[in-house]
C-alpha positions as CSV (number, residue, x, y, z in Angstrom):
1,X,6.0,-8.8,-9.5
2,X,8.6,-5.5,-9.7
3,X,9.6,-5.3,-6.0
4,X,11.4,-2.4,-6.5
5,X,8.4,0.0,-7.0
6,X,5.8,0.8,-4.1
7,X,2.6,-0.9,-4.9
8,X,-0.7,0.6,-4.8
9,X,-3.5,-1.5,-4.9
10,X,-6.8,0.2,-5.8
11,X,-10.6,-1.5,-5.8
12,X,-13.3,-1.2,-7.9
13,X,-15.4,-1.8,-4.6
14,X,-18.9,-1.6,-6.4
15,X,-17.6,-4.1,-8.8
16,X,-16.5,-6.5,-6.5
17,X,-19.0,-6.4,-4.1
18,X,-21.5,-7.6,-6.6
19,X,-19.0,-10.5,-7.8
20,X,-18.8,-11.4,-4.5
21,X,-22.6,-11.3,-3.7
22,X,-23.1,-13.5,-6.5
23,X,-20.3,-16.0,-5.5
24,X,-21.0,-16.4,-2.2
25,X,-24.0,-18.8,-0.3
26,X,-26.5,-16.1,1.4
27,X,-24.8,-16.0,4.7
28,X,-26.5,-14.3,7.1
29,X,-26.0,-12.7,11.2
30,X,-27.7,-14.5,13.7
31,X,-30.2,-11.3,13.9
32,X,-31.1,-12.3,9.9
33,X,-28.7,-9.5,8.8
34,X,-27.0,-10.6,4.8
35,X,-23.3,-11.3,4.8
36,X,-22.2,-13.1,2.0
37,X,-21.1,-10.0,0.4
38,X,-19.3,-8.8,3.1
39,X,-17.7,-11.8,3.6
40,X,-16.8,-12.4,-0.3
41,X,-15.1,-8.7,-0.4
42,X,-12.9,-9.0,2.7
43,X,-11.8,-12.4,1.6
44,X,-10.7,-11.0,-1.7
45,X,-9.2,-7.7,-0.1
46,X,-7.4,-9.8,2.6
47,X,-5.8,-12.3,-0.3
48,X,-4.8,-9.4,-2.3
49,X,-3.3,-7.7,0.3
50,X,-1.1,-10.7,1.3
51,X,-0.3,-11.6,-2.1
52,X,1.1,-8.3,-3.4
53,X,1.7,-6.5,-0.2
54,X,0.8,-3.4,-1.4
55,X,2.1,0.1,0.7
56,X,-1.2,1.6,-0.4
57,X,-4.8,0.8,-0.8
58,X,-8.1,2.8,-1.8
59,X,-11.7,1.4,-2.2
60,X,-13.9,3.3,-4.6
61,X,-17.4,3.1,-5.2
62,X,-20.4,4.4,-7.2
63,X,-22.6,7.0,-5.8
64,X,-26.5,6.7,-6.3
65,X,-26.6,10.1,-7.6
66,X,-26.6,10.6,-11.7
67,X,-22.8,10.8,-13.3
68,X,-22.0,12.6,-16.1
69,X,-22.5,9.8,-18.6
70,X,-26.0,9.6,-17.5
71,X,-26.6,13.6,-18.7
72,X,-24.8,12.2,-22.4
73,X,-27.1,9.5,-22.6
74,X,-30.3,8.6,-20.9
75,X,-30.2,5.2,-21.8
76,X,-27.0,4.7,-19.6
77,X,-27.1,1.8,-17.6
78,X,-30.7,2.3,-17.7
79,X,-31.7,-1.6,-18.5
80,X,-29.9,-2.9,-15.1
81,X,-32.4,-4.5,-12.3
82,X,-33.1,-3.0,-9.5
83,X,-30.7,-4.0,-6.5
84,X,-31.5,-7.3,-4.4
85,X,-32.8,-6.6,-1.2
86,X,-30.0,-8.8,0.8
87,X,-27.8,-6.9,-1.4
88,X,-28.4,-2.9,-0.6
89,X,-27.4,-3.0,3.5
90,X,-24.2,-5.0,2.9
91,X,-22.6,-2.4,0.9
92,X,-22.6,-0.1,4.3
93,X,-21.6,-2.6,6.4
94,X,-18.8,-2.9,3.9
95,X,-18.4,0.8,4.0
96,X,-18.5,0.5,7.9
97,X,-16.1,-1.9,8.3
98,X,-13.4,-0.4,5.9
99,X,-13.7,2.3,7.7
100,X,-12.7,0.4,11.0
101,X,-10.2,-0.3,9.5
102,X,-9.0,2.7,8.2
103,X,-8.9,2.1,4.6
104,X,-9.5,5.0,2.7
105,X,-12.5,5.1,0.8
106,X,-13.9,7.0,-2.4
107,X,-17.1,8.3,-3.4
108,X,-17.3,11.3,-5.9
109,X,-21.2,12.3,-7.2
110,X,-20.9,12.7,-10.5
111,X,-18.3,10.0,-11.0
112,X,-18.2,6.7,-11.1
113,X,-16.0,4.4,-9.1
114,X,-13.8,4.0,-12.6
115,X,-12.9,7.4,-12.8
116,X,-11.7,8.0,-9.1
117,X,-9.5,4.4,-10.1
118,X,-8.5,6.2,-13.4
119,X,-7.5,9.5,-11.5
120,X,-5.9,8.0,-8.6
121,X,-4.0,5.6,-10.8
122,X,-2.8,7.9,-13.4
123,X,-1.2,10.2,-10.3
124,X,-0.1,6.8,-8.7
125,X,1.7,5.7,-11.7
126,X,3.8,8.9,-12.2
127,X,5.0,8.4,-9.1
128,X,6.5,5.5,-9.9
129,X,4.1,3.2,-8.1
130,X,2.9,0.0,-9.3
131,X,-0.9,-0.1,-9.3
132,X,-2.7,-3.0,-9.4
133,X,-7.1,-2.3,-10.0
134,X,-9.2,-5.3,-8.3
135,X,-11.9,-5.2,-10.6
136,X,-15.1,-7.3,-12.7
137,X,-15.6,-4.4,-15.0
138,X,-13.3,-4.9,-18.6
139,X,-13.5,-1.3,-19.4
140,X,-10.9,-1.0,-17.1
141,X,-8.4,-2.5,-19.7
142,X,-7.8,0.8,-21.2
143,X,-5.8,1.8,-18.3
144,X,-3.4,-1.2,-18.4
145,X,0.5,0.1,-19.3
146,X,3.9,-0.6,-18.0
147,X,2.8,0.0,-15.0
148,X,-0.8,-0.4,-14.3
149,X,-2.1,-3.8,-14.5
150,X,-5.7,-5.2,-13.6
151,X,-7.0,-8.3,-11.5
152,X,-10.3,-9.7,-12.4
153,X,-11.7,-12.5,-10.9
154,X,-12.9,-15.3,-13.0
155,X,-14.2,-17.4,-10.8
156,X,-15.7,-17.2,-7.5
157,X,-13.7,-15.2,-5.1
158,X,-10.3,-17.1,-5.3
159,X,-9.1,-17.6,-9.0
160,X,-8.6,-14.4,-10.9
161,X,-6.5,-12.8,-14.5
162,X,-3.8,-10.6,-14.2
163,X,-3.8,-8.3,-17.1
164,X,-0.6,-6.4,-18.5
165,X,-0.3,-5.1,-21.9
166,X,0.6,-8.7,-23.1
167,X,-2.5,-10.0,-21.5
168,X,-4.8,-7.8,-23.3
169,X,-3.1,-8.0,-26.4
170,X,-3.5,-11.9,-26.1
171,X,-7.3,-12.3,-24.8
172,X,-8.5,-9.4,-27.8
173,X,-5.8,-8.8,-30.1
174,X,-5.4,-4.9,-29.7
175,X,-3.2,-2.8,-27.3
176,X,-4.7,-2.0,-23.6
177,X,-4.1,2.0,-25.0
178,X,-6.6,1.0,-27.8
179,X,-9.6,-0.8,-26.0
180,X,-11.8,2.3,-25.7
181,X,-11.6,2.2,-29.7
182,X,-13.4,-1.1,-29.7
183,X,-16.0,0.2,-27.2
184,X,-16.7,2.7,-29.6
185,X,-17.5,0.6,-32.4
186,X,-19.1,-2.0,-30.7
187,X,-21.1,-0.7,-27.8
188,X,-21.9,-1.9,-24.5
189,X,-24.7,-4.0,-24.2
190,X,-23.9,-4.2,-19.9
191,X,-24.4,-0.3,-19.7
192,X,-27.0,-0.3,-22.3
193,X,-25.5,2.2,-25.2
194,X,-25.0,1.1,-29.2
195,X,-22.3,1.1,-31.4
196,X,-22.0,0.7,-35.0
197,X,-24.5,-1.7,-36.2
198,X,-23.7,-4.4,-37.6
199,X,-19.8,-4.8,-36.6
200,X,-18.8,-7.0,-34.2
201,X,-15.6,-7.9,-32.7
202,X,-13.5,-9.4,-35.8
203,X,-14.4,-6.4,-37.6
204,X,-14.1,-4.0,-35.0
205,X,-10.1,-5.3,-34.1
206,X,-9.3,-5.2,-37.9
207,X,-10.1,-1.6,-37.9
208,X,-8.5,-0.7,-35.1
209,X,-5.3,-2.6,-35.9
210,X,-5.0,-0.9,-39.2
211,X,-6.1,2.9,-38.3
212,X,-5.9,2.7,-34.4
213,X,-8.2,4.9,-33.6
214,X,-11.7,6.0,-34.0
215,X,-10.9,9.6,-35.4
216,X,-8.3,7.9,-37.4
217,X,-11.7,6.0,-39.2
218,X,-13.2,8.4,-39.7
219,X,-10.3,10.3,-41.6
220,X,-9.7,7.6,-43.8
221,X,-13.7,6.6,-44.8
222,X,-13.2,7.6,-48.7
223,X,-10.0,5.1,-49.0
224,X,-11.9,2.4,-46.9
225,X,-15.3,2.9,-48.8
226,X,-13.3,2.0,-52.1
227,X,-11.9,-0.7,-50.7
228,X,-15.2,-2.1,-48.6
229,X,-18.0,0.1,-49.0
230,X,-21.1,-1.9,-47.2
231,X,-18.6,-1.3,-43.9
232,X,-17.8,2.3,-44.9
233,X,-21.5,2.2,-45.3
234,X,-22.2,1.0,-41.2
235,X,-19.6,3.0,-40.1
236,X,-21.1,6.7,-42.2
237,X,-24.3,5.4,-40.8
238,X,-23.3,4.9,-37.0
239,X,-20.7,7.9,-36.6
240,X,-22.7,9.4,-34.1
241,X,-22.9,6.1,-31.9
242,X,-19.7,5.6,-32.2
243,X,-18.5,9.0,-31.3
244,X,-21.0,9.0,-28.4
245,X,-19.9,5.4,-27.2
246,X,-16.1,6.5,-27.0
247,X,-17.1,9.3,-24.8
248,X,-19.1,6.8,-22.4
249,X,-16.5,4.4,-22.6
250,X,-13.5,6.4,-21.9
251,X,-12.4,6.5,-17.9
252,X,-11.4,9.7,-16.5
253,X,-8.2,10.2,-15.2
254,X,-7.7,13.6,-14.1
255,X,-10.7,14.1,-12.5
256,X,-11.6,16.9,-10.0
257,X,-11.8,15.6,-6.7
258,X,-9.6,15.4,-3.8
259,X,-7.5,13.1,-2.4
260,X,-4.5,12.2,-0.4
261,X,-1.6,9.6,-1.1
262,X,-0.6,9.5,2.6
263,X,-4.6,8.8,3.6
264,X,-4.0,5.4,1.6
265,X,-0.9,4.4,3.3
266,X,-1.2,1.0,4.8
267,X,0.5,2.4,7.9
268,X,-2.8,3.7,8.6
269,X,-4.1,0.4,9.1
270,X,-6.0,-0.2,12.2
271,X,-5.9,-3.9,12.3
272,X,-7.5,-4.4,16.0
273,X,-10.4,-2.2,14.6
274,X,-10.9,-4.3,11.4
275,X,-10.6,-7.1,13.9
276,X,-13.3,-5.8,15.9
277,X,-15.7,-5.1,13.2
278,X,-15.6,-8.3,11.3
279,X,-16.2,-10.2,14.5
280,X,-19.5,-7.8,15.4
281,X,-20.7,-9.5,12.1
282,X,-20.3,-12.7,13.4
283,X,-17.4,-13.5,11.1
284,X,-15.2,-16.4,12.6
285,X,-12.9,-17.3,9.7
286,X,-12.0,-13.4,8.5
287,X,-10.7,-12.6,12.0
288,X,-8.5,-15.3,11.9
289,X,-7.2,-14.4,8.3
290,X,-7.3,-10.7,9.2
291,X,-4.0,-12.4,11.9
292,X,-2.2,-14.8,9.8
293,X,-2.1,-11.9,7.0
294,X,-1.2,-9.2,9.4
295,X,1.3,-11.2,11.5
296,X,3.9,-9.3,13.9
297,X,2.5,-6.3,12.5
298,X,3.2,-6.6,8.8
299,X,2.0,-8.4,6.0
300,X,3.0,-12.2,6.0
301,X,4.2,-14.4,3.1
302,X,1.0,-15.7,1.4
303,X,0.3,-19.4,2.4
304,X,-2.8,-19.2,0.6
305,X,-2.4,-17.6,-2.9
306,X,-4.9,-16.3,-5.5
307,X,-4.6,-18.2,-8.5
308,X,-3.8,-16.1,-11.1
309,X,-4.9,-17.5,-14.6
């Protein structure tokens, strides 16, 4: 890690709440209330926090009203399952307890959780922080650069991928910059909008490698339709997917809502109140990690490490 830069650690806290739903048993209050949830998120939150002892933190999460990408495409996200039951009241006792703990959090109608992380980020990053986005959804890729990496848990709650450029050049063979030109080509099947039929991933990084870019494609389609014209065939044939799915797949980051460095400052921190909140829950192990992360009032070395693959 670059110790010399402030780090801001920002959460994709709709994201992770479902990984950790779906990783943890169905714990429960002894009045019958859920709490895996709960308890999967803070354990995360509290392990990143040790680990990378960040100066600043933000939690962002979807609001139920429609976003923007919804009015560009009906079929967005359209397909996904209504929410569990035992899922739906843990996200506000989530909500609750972060704000406890005064950890700032961010909801935006209109928006989704991505763009507040794309916004907050881009300002975060020319300000010379280091930002590191907890997050399950890939899309965030695109805003990996020199100093904007992402952590994705793999497995469970405990073993997760730090992606830099490198990373992502590694796992899918195009630059982070460039991973919003493979959305376009290839759609999302997980938010339910097409892309080019018939390419698939070889296909799609082969293009993008050569012409970088979608609008790039598009320029060169005569000198690509000599030299393959069943793809320049697809690719005439899906233009308007493929233009749609790069304006779904791209995150915002400038947009307009407001928001205040100094409101994410861990100094805020109000570590008897998260104390006080997780133990109303009946939590027994997170207060005691709440104290051995938040020793003599600062963060403590990390005797328990997330294991970065």
């Amino acid at each position: 890690m670059d110790v010399d830069k402030e780090v801001f650690i920002l959460v994709d806290g709709s994201a992770i709440v479902h990984r950790a739903y779906h990783a943890m048993p169905p714990l429960r209050r002894l009045d019958g209330t859920p709490t895996g949830a709960v308890q999967g998120f803070f354990s995360m939150i509290l392990k990143v926090m040790q680990e990378f002892k960040p100066e600043h933190i933000a939690i962002a999460f979807d609001r139920p009203s429609p976003n923007f990408r919804k009015e560009l495409f009906k079929g967005y996200q359209s397909q996904r399952p209504a929410m569990d039951s035992d899922l739906s009241p843990q996200f506000g006792i989530i909500q609750k307890i972060l704000e406890a703990a005064k950890i700032s959090i961010y909801g935006v109608d209109g928006l989704e959780a991505d763009d507040i992380i794309g916004t907050i980020a881009e300002k975060a990053k020319a300000t010379g922080h280091l930002v590191y986005i907890l997050t399950g959804d890939r899309d965030m890729l695109q805003l990996v650069n020199g100093r904007t990496k992402v952590l994705a848990p793999l497995k469970g709650i405990s073993e997760m991928t730090l992606y830099d450029e490198d990373k992502v050049k590694e796992k899918y063979g195009i630059p982070a910059q460039e991973f919003i030109e493979m959305k376009a080509l290839m759609g999302d099947a997980s938010d339910n909008y097409p892309g080019v039929a018939g390419i698939g991933p070889k296909t799609a990084t082969d293009l993008i490698n050569e012409y970088h870019s979608v609008t790039n494609i598009y320029k060169s389609l005569d000198k690509l339709r000599l030299k393959n014209p069943k793809l320049a065939e697809k690719l005439e044939n899906g233009k308007a997917n493929a233009l749609l799915a790069h304006q779904l797949a791209t995150i915002l980051t400038n947009a307009p809502f407001k928001y205040d460095f100094a409101d994410c400052s861990l100094k805020n921190l109000d570590v008897p109140g998260f104390k006080k909140a997780l133990e109303a829950y009946d939590f027994k192990t997170l207060p005691k990690r709440l104290d051995e992360v938040f020793k003599n009032g600062g963060i403590a070395d990390s005797m328990n490490q997330i294991k970065l693959l």
